[in-house]
GUTISE-327973 format. One line per 5 residues: number of its first residue (from 1); for each residue y, z, x of N, C-alpha, C. Coordinates in pm, 1 decimal. Atoms other than C-alpha are relative to their C-alpha. Layout:
N
NUM = Y:Z:X:Y:Z:X:Y:Z:X ~ ... $
This chain:
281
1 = 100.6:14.4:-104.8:10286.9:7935.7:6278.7:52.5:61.3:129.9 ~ 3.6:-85.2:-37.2:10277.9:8127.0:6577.0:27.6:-120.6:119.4 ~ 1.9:45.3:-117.9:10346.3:7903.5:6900.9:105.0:-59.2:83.7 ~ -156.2:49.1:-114.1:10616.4:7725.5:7126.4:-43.0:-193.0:37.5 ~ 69.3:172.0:-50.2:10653.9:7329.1:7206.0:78.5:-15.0:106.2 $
6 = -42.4:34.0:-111.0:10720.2:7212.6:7522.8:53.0:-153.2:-20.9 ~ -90.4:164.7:-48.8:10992.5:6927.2:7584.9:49.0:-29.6:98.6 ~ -65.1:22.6:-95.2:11117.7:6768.5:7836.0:153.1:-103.3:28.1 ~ -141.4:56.5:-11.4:11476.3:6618.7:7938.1:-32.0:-129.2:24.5 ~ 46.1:174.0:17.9:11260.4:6282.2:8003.6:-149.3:23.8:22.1 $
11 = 191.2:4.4:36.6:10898.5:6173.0:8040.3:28.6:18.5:162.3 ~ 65.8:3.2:-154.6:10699.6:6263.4:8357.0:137.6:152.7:19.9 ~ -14.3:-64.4:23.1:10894.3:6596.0:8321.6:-55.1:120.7:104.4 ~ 79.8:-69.2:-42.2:10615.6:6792.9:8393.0:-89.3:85.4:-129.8 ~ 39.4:-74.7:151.8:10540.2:6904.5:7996.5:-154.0:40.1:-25.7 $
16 = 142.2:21.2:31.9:10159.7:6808.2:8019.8:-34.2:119.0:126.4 ~ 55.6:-110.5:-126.8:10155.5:7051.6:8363.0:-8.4:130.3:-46.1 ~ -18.7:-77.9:64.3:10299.5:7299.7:8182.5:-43.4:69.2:-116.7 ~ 61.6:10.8:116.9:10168.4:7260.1:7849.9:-139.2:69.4:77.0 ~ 166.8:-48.0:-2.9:9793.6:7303.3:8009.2:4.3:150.8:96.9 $
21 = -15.2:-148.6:-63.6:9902.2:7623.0:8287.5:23.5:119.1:-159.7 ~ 27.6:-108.1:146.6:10004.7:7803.1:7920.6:-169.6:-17.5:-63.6 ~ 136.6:56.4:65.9:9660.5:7676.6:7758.3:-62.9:126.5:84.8 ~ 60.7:-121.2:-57.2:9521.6:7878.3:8037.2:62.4:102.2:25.7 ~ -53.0:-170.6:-1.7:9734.9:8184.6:8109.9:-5.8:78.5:-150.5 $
26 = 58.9:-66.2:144.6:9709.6:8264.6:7696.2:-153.4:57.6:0.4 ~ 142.8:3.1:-16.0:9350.1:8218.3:7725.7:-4.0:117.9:76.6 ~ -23.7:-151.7:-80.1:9357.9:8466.8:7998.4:34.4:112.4:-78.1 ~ -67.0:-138.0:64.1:9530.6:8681.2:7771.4:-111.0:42.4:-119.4 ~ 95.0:-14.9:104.7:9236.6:8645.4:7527.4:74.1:-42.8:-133.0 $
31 = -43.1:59.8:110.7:9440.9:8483.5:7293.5:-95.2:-126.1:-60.3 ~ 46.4:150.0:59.7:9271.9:8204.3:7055.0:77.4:-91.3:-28.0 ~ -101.0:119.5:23.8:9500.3:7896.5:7116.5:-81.0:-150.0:-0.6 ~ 36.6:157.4:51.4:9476.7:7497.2:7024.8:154.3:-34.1:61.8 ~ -148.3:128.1:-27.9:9708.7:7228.6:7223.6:-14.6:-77.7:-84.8 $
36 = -38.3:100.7:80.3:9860.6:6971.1:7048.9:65.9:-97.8:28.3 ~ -102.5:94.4:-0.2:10030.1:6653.3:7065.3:-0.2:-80.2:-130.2 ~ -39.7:89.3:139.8:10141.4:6433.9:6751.0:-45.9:-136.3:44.9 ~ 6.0:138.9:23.8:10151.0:6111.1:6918.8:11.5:-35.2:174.2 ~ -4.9:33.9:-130.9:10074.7:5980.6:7262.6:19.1:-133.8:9.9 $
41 = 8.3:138.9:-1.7:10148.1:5635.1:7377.3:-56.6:1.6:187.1 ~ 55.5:-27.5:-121.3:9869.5:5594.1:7705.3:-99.5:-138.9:-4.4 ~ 133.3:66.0:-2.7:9577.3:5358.9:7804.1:-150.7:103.4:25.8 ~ 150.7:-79.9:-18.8:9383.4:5668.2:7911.4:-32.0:78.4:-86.8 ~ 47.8:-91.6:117.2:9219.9:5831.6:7674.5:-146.0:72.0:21.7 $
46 = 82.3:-100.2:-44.8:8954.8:6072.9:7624.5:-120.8:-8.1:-118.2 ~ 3.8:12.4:84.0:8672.0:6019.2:7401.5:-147.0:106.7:-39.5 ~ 23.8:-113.0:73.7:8539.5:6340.2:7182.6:-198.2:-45.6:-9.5 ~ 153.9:-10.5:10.0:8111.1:6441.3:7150.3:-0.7:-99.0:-134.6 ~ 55.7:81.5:67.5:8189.8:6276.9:6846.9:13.8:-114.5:-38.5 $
51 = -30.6:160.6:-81.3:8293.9:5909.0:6972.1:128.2:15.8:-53.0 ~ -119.2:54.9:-2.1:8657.5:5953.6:6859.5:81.3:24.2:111.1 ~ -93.4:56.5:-140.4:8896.7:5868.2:7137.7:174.2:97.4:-28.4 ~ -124.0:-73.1:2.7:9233.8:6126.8:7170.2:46.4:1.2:154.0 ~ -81.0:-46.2:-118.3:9466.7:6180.4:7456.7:-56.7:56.6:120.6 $
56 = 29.1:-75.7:-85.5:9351.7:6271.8:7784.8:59.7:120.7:39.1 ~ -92.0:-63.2:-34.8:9603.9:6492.2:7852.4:-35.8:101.3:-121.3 ~ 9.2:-55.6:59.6:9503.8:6699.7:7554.5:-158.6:64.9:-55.5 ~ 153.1:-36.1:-33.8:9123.1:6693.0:7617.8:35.7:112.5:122.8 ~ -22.0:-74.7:-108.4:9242.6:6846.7:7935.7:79.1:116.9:2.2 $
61 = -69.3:-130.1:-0.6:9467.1:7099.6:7805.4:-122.9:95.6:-117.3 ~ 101.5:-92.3:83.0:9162.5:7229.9:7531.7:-80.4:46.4:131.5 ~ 124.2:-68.8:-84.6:8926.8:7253.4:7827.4:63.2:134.8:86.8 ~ -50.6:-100.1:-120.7:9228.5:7487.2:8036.8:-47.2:126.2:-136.7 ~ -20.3:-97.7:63.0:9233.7:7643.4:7703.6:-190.9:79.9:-85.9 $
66 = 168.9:-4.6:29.6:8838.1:7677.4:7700.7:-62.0:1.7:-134.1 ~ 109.0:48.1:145.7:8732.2:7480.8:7383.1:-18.8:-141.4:34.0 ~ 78.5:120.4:-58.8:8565.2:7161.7:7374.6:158.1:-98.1:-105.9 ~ -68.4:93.8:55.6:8820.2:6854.9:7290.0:-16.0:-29.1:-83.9 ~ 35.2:111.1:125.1:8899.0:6759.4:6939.8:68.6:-77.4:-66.9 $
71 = -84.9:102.0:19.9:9054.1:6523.1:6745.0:180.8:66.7:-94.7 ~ -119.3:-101.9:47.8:9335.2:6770.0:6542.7:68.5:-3.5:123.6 ~ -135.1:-37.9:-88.4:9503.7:6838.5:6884.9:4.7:-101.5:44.5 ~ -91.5:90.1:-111.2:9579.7:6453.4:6973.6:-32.2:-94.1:-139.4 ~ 59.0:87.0:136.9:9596.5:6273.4:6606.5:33.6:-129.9:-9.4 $
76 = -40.6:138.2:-2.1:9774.2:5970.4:6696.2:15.6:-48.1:170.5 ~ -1.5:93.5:-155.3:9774.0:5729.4:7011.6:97.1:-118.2:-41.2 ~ -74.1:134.5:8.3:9979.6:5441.4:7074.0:-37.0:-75.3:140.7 ~ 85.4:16.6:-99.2:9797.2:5244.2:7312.9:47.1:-135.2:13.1 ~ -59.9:115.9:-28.7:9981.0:4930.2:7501.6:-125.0:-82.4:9.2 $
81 = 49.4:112.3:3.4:9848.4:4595.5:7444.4:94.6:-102.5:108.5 ~ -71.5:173.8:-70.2:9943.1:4243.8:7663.9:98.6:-27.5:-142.1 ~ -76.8:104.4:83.8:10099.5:4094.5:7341.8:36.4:156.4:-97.7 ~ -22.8:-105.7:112.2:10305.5:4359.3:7070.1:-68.7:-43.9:-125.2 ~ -81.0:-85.2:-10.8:10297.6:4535.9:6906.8:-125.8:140.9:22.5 $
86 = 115.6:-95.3:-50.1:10058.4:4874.2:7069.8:-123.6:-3.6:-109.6 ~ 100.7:-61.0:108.4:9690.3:4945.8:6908.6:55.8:106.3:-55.0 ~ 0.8:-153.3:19.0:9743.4:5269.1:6705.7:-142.6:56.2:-118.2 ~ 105.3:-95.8:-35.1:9456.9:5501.4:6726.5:42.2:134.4:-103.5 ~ 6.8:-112.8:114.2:9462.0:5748.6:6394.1:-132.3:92.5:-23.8 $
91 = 99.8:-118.6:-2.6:9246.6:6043.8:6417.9:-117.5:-66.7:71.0 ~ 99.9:69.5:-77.9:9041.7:5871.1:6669.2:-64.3:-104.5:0.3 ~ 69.9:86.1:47.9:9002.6:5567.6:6504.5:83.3:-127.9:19.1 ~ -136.7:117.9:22.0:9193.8:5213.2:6501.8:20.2:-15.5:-103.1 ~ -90.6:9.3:159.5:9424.7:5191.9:6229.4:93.8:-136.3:-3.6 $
96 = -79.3:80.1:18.2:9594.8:4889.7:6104.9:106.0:5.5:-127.1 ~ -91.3:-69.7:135.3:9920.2:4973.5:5891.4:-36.0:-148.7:-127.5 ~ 0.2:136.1:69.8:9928.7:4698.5:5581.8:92.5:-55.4:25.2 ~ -94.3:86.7:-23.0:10097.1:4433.3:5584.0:122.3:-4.6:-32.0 ~ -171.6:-20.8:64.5:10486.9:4438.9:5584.4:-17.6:132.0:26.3 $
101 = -36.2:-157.0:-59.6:10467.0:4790.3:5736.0:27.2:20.5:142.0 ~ 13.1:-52.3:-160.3:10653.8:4880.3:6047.8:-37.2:153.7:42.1 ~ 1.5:-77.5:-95.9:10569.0:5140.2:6275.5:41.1:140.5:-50.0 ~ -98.3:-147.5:18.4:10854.1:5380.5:6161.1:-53.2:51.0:-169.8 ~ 76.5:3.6:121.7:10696.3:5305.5:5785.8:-124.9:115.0:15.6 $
106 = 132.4:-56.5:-1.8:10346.5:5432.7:5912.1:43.7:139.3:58.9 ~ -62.9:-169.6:-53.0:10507.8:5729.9:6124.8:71.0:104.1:-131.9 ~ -54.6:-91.5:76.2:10695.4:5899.9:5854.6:-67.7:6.1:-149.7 ~ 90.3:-10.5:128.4:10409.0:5862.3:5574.5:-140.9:33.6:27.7 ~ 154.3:-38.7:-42.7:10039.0:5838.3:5711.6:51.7:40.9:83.5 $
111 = 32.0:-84.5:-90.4:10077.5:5976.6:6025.0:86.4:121.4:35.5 ~ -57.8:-124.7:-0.4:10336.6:6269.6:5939.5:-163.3:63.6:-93.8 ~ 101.7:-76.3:60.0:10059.3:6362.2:5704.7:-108.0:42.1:67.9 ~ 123.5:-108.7:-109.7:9796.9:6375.6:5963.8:11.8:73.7:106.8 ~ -79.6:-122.7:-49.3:10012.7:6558.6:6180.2:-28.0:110.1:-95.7 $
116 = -35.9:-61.5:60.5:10070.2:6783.4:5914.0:-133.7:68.7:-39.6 ~ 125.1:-50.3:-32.8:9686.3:6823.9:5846.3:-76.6:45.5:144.1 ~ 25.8:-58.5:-79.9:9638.0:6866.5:6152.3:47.2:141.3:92.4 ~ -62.4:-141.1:19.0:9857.5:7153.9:6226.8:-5.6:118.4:-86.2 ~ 54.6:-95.7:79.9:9716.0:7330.8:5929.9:-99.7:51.5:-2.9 $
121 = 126.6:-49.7:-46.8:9402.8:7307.2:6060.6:1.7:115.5:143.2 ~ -3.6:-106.8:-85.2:9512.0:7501.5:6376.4:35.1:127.2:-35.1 ~ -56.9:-157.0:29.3:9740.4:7788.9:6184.6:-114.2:38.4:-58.8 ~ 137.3:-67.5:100.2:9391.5:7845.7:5957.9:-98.5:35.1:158.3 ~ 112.3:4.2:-45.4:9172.0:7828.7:6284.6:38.8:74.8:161.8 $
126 = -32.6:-65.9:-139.3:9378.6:7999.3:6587.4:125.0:36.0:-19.2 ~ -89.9:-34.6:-10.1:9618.4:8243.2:6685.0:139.6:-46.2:3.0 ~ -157.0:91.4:-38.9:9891.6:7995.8:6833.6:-3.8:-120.7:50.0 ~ 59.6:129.8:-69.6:9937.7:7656.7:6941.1:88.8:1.6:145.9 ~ -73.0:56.3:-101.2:10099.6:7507.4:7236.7:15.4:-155.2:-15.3 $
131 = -54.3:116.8:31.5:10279.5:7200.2:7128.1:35.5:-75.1:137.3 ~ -112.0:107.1:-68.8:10377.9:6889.4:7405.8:80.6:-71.4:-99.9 ~ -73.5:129.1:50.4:10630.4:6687.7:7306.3:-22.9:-145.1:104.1 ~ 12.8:80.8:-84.2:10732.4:6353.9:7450.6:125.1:-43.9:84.6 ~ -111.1:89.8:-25.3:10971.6:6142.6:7640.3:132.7:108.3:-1.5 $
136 = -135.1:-127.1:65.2:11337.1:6331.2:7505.0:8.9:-0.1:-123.9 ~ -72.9:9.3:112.3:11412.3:6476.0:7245.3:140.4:-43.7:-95.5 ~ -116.2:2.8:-40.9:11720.9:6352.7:7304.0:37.3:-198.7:-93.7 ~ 2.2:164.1:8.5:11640.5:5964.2:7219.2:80.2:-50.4:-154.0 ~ -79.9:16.6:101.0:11951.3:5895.8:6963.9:-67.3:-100.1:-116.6 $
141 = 9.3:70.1:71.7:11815.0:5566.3:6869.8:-161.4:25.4:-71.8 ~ 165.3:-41.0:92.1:11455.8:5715.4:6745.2:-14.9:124.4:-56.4 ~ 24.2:-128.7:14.9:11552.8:6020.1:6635.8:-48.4:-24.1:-191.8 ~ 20.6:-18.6:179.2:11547.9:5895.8:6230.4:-208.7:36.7:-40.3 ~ 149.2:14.6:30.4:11148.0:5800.2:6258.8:-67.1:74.2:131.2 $
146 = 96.9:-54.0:-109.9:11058.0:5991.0:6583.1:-107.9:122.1:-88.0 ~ 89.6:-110.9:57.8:10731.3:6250.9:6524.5:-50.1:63.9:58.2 ~ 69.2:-120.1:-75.4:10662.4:6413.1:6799.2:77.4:53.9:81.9 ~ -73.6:-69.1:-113.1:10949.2:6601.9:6968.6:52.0:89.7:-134.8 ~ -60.1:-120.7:103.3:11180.5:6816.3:6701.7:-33.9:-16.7:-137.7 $
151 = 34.5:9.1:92.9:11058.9:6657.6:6386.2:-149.1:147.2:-29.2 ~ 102.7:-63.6:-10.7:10745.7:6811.9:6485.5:-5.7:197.0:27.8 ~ 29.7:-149.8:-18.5:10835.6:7161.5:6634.7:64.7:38.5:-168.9 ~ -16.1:-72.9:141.7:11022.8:7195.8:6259.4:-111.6:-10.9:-113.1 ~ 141.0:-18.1:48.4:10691.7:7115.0:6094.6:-84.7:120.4:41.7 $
156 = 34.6:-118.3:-67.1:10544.6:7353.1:6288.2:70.2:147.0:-3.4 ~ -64.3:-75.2:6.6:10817.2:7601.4:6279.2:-38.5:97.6:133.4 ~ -13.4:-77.7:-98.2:10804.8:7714.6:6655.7:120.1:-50.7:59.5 ~ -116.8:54.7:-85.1:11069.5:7729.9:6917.6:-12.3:-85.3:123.8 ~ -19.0:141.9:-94.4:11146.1:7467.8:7196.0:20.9:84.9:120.3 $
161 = -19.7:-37.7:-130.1:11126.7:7544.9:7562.5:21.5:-160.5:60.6 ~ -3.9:141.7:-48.3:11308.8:7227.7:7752.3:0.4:19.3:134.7 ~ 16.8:-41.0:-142.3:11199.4:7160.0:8073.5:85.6:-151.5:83.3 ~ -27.1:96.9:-93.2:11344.5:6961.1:8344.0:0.1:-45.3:166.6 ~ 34.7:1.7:-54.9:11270.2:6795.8:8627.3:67.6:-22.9:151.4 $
166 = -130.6:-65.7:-66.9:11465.6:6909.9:8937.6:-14.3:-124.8:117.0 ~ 123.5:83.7:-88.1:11226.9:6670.5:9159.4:170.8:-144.5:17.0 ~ -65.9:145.1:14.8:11463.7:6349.3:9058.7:156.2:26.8:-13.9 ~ -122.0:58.9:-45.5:11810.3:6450.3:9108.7:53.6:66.5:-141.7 ~ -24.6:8.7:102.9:12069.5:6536.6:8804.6:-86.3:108.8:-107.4 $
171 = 48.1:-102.5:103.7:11851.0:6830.8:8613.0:75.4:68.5:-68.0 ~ -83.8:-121.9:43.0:12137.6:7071.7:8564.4:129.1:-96.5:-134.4 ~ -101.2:73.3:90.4:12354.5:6751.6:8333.5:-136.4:-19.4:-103.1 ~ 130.1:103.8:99.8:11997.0:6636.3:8185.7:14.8:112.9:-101.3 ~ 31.4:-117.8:116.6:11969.9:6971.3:8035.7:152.0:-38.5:-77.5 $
176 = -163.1:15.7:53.6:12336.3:6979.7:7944.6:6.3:-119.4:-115.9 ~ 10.2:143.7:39.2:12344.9:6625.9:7819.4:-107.0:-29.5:-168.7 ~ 120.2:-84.9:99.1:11990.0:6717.8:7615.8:72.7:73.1:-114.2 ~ -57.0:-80.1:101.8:12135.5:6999.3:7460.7:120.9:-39.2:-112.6 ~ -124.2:66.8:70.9:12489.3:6841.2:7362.3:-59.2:-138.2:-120.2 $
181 = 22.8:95.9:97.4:12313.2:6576.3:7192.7:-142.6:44.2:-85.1 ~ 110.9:-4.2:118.2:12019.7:6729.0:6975.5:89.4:86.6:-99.8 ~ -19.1:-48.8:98.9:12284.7:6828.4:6763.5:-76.4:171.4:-92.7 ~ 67.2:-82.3:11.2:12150.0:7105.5:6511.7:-96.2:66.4:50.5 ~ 129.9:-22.9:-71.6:11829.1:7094.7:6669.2:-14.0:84.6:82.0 $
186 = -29.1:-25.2:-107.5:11982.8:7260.9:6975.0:-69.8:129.8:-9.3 ~ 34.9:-121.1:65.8:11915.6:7585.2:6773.9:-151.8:108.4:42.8 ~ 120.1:-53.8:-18.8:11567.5:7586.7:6822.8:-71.8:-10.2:155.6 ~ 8.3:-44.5:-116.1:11558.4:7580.0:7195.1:31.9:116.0:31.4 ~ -28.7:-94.0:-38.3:11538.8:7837.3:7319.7:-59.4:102.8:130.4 $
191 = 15.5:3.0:-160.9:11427.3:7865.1:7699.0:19.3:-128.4:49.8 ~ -39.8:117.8:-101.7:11526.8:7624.7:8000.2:-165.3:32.5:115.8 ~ 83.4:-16.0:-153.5:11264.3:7568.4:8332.7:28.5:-87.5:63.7 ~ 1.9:100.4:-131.1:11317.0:7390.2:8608.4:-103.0:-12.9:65.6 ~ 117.4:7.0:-64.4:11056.1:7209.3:8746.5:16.1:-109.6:87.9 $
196 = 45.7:70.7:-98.8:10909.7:7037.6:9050.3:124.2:48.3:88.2 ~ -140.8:-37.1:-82.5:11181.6:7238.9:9270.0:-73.6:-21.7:130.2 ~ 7.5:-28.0:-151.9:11170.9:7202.0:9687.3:62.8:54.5:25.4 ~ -128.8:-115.5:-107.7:11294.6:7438.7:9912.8:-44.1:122.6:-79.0 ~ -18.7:-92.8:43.6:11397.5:7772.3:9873.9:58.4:49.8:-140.6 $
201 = -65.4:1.9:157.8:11429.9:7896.8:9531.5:90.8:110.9:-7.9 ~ -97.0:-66.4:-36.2:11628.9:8174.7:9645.9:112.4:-43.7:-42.6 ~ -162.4:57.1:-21.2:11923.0:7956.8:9704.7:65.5:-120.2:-95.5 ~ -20.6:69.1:122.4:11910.9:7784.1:9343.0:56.5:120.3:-107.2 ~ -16.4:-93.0:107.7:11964.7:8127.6:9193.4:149.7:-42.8:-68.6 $
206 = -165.0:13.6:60.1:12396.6:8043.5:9141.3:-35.9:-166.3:-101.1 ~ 50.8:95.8:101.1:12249.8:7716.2:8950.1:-46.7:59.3:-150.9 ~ 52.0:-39.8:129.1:12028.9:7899.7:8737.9:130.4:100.1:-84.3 ~ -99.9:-99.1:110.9:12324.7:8164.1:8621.0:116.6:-54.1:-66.6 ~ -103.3:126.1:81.4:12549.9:7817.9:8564.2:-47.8:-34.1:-96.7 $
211 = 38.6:39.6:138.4:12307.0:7716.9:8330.1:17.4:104.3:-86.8 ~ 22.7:-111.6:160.2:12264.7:8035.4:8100.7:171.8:38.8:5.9 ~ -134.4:-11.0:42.9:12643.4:8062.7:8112.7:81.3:-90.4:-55.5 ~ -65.7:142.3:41.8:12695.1:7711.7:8047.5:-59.6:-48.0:-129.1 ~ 66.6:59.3:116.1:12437.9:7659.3:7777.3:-12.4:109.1:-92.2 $
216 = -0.1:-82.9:55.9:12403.4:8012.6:7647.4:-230.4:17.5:-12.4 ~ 148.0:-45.2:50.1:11998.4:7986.8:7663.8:-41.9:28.9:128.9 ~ 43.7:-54.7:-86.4:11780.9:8186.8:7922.3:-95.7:-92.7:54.1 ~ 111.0:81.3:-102.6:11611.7:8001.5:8196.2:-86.2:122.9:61.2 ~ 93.3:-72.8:7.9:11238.8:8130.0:8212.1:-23.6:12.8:131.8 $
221 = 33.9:1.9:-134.0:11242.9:7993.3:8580.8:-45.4:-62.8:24.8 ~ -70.5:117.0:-87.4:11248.5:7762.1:8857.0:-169.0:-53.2:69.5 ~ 166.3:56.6:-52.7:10854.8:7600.0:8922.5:14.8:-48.4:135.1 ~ 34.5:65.1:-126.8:10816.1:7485.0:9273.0:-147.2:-95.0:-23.4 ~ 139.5:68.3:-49.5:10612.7:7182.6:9368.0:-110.4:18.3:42.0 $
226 = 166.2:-15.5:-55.6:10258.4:7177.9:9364.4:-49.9:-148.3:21.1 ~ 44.8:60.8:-107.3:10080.8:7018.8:9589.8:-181.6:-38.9:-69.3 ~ 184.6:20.4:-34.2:9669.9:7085.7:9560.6:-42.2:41.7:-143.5 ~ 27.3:-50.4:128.5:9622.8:7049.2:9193.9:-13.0:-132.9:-11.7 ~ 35.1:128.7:75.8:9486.7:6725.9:9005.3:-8.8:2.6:-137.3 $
231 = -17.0:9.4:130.9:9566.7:6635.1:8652.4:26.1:-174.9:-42.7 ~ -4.9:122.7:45.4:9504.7:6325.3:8531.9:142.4:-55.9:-111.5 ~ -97.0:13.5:114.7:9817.5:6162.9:8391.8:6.1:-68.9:-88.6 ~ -9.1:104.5:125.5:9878.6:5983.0:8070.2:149.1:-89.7:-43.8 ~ -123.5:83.2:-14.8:10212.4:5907.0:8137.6:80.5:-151.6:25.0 $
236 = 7.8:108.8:-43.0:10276.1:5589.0:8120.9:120.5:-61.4:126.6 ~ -127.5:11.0:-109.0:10611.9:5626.2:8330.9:-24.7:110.6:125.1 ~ 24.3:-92.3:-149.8:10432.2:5888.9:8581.0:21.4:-71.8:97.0 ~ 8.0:56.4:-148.9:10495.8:5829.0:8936.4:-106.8:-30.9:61.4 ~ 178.2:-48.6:-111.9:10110.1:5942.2:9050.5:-58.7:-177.8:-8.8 $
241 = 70.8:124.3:-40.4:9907.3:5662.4:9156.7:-169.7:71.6:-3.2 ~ 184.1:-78.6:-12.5:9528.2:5825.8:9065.9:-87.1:-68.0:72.9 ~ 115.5:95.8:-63.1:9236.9:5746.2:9286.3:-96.4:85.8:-64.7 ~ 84.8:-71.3:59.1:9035.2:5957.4:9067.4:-20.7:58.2:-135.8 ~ -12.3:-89.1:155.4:8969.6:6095.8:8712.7:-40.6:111.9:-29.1 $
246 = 95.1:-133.0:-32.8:8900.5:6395.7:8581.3:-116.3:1.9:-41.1 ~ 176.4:-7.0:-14.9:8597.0:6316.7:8459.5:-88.4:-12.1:71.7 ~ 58.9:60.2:-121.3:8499.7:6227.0:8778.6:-17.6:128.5:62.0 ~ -12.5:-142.0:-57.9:8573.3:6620.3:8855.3:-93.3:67.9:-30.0 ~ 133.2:-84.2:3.7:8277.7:6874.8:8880.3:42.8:126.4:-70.0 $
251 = -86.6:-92.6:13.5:8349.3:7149.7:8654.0:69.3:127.4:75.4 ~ -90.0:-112.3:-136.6:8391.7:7397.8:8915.5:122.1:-52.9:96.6 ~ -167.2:77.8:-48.3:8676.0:7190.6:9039.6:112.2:-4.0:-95.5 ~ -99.2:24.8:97.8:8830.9:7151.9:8729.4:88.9:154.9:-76.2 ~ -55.4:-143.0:2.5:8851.2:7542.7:8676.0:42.0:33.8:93.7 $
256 = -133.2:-45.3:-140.1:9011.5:7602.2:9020.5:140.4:-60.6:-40.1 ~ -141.0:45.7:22.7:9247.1:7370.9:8916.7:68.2:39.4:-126.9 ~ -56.9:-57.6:103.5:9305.5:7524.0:8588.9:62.6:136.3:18.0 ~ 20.0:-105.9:-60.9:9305.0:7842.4:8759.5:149.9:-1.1:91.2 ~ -139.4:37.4:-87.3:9532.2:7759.0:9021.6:174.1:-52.1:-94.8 $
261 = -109.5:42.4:128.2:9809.3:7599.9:8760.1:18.9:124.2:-53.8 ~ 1.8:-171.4:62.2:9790.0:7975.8:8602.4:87.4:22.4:67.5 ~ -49.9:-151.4:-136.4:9853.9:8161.3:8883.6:175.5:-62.9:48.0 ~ -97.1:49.4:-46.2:10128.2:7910.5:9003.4:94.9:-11.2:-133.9 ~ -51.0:4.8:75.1:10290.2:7907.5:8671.3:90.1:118.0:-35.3 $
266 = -47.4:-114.0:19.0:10305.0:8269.9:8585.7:36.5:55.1:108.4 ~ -125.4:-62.4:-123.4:10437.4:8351.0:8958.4:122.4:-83.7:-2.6 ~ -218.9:28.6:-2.1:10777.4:8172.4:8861.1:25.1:-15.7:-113.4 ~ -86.4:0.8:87.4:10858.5:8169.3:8549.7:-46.8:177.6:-114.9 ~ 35.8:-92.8:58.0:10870.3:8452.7:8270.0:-46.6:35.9:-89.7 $
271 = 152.7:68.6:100.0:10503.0:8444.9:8057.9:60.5:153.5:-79.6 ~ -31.3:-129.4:66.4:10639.1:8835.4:7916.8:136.9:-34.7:-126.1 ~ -120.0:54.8:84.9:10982.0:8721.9:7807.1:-52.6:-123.5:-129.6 ~ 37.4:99.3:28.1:10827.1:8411.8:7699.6:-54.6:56.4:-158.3 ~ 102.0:-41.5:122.3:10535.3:8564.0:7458.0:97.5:128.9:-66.1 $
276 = -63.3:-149.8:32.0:10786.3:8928.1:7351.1:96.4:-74.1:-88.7 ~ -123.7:8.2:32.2:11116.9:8762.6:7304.9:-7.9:-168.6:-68.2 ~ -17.9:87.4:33.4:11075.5:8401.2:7220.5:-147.0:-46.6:-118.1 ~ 110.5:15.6:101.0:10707.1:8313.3:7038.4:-39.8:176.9:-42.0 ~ 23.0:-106.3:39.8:10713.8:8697.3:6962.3:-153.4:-7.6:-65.0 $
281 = 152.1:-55.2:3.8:10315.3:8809.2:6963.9:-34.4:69.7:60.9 $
């Protein structure tokens, strides 16, 4: 399959910003792409013309990527409850595993499989995807039953772009740290970004040439904070505090802001290198 997954060195990252600025700069390119996520754990959700309920964050990256939201690109939810253990939300539906089945049971049997259908439905139905991941890939103690960070890009068989978030301090060990511990995995990274940078990015350049000398993988480049853009988050560890949704947005608002995310995307990092040298298309 033809596409790239976005990870991040922790949640709130910036993966879902990122994830949907590609959605639209491909698009732009006239490419036919499908986002994806495996498995969200959110309260907000998004729910499809044909009442099933998927990821906001992945309704919102089909619309950058101008198709209507469906249930293939967000197949599982994990949706916090008051009392454990989360609802989970299977192809838009509530699912209850049977009895005497945990979690990691239902993840690595039903819902690798509808992953797995669902990713077959995109290589049959579009050029490329654009995978989020979640959280880290990094997470030692979930790596046996995790399904949506490297399990997933090797299902898929694309490469890993890890992003991190410069915003909070510590980016240049996260990556480091990241890398040293996905073991094999490491392999299939294969771009760095730095995101949510302040200041001059000028005077980060001796950073960026520590990393690709220190890690051996090419940083695509250094995102600066944006400001006048709205994206509804699903994060359950985001910082944002929303006074608004996007459904609440007029579509001509919602394409500036898709628009805008483009433009601010592909002026810092490298969308050529990116599509030539790494998802080669």
């Amino acid at each position: 399959m033809k596409g790239i997954m976005i990870q991040g060195t922790n949640s709130d990252s910036g993966k879902s910003f990122i994830t949907t600025a590609l959605c639209r700069v491909f698009s732009d390119m006239g490419l036919k792409i499908s986002p994806f996520k495996s498995q969200n754990m959110t309260r907000n959700t998004f729910i499809t013309e044909d009442g099933l309920e998927m990821g906001i964050a992945q309704a919102i990256q089909a619309e950058a990527a101008r198709l209507k939201p469906s249930i293939f690109m967000s197949p599982i939810l994990l949706k916090p409850r008051d009392v454990s253990p989360s609802e989970i939300i299977l192809m838009g539906k509530s699912y209850e595993p049977p009895n005497g089945k945990s979690y990691a049971d239902f993840a690595l049997s039903t819902g690798l499989n509808a992953i797995r259908q669902c990713l077959k439905k995109i290589e049959d139905n579009f050029e490329m995807v654009v995978i989020e991941g979640a959280g880290s890939p990094a997470e030692i103690n979930l790596s046996k039953h995790e399904i949506v960070n490297m399990r997933v890009a090797k299902e898929a068989d694309v490469p890993v772009i890890l992003v991190a978030d410069i915003n909070r301090g510590g980016a240049m060990a996260a990556i480091v740290g990241t890398l040293d511990l996905l073991g094999e995995d490491r392999n299939r990274v294969k771009g760095l970004i730095y995101n949510k940078f302040h200041g001059d990015v000028t005077l980060f350049q001796d950073a960026v040439r520590w990393t690709e000398e220190k890690t051996g993988i090419k940083v695509l480049g250094v995102i600066p904070w944006l400001e006048d853009v709205f994206l509804e988050s699903e994060d359950s560890l985001s910082d944002k505090q929303e006074e608004k949704t996007v459904k609440e947005l007029a579509l001509s608002e919602k394409e500036k802001n898709y628009n805008l995310l483009a433009k601010h995307v592909t002026g810092n990092i490298n969308v050529e290198y990116l599509l030539k040298e790494i998802i080669k298309i």
